[in-house]
C-alpha positions in Angstrom: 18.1 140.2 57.4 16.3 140.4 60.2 13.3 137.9 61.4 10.4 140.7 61.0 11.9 141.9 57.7 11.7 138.3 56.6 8.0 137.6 57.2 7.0 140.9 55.6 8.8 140.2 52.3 7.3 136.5 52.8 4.2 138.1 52.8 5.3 140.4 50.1 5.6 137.5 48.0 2.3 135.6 48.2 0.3 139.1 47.3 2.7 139.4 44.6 1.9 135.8 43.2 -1.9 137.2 43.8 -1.4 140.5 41.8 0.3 138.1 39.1 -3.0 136.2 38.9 -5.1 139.4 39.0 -2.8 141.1 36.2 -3.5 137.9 33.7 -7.2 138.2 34.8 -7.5 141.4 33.4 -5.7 140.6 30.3 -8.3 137.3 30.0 -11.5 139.3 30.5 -10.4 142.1 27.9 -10.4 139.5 25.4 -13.4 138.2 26.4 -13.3 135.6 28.9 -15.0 136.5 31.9 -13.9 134.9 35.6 -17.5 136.3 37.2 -18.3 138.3 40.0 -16.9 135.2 42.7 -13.6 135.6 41.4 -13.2 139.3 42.2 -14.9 138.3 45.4 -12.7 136.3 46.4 -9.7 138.0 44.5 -11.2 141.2 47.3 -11.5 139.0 50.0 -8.0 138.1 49.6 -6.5 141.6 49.2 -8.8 143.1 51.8 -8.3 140.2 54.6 -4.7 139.6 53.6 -3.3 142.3 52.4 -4.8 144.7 54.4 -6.2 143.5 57.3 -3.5 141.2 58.1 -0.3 143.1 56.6 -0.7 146.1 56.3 -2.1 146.1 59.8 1.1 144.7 61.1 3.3 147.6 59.4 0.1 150.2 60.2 -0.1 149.7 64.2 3.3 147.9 65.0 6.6 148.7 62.5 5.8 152.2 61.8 5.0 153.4 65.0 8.4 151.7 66.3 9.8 153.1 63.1 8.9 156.2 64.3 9.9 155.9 68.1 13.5 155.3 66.5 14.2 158.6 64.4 12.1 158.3 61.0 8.8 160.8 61.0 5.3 159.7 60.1 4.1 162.6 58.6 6.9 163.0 55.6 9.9 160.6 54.4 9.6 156.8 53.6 6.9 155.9 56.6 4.5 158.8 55.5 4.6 157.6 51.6 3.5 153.9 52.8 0.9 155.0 54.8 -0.4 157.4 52.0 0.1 154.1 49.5 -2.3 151.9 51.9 -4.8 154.6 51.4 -4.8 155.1 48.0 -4.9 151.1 47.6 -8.0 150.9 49.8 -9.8 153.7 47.3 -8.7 151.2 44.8 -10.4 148.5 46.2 -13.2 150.2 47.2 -13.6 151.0 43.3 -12.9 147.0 42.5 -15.8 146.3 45.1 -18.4 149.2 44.1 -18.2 147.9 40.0 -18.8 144.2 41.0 -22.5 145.3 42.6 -23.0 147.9 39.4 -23.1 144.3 36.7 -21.1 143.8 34.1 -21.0 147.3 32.4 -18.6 148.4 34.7 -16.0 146.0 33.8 -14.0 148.4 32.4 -14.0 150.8 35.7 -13.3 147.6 37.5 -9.9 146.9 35.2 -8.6 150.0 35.3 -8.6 150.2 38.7 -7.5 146.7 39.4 -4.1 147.8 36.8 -3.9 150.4 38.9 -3.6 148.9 42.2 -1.3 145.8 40.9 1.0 148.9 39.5 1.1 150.4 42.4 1.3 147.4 45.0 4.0 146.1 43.2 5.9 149.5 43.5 5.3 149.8 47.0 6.2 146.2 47.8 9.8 147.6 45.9 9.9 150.2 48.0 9.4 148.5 51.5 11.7 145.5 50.5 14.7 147.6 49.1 14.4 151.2 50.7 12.3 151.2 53.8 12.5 147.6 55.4 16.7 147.8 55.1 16.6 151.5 56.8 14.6 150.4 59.8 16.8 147.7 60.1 19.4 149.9 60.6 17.8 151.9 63.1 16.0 149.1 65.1 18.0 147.3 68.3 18.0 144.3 69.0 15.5 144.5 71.2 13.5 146.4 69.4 13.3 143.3 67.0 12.7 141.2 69.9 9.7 143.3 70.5 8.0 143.5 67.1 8.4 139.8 66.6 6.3 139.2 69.8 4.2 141.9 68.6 3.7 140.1 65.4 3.0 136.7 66.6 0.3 138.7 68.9 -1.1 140.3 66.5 -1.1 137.6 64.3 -2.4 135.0 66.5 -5.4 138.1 67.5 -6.3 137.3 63.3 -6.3 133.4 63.6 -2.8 132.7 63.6 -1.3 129.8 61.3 -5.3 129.5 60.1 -5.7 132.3 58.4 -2.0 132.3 56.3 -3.9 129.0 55.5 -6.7 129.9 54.1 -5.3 133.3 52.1 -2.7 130.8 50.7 -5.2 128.3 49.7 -7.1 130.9 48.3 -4.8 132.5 46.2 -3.7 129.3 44.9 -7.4 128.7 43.7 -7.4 132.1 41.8 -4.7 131.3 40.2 -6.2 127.5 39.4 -9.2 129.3 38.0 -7.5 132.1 35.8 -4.9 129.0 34.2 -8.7 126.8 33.7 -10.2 129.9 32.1 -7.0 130.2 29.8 -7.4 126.8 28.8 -10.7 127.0 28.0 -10.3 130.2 25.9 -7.6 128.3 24.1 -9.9 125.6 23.3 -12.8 127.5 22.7 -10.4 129.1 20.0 -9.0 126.0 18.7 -12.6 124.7 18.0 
């Protein structure tokens, strides 16, 4: 496997822990225990700054194209159905954002469309790590990967570099802490 392939599915895996966190959030304020508007917050800071803005911007302006410049087309096949993907998780989002500001009543817009973006970010993550991610490997040269991961550290040190994988670890390790103290405290709420 090759070095860019392995920080992609690295990535891959801390938004997965993230959409883990978000799926048992749901599941917590559908019975009743509510995480408050800071939570999503963050949980959108994280999948808008992370995710997006610091993954998918990596795949976006540097992997596909190359993808691209080596045989595979942007406008149909694997490349086109990831691009389309980002999209569609960026309506998503944008729904996740737009029922925080309309109060609590709109918790239920706000679930449904947080189910569907973990259902489908965990599909596509499938689909780069097993289908895409081993074709362009195929089709990449060595220098080609000698190229991306300069690209990568680039781009990466353009977003604030080691800092910023920092602080999108740290925080999804304190959405997690919160959804496991809000657990705990419907458990004991319960057990009262």
């Amino acid at each position: 496997m090759r070095g860019t392939t392995q920080r992609l599915m690295a990535e891959h895996e801390e938004i997965n822990s993230v959409l883990n966190t978000l799926f048992r959030a749901i599941r917590l304020e559908r019975s009743g225990t509510f995480l408050g508007a800071r939570f999503w917050r963050d949980a959108i800071d994280f999948i808008r700054g992370f995710s997006d803005e610091f993954h998918h911007a990596k795949e976006e302006n540097i992997l596909f194209p190359v993808y691209c410049e080596n045989g595979m087309q942007d406008d149909y096949g694997p490349v086109a159905v990831m691009l389309k993907d980002h999209e569609n998780f960026r309506s998503f989002l944008k729904i996740i954002e737009e029922s925080l500001s309309q109060g609590e009543e709109d918790n239920i817009k706000r679930w449904q469309a947080t189910g569907n973006f973990i259902e489908g970010l965990r599909f596509h993550i499938h689909k780069e790590n097993n289908i895409l991610y081993p074709m362009g490997e195929e089709i990449l040269s060595r220098e080609d990967e000698d190229c991306l991961m300069q690209m990568f550290d680039l781009v990466e040190e353009t977003l604030g570099g080691s800092s910023t994988v920092e602080h999108y670890r740290k925080l999804a390790q304190s959405l997690e802490e919160r959804v496991v103290q809000a657990f705990d405290g419907a458990l004991q709420t319960e057990a009262n």
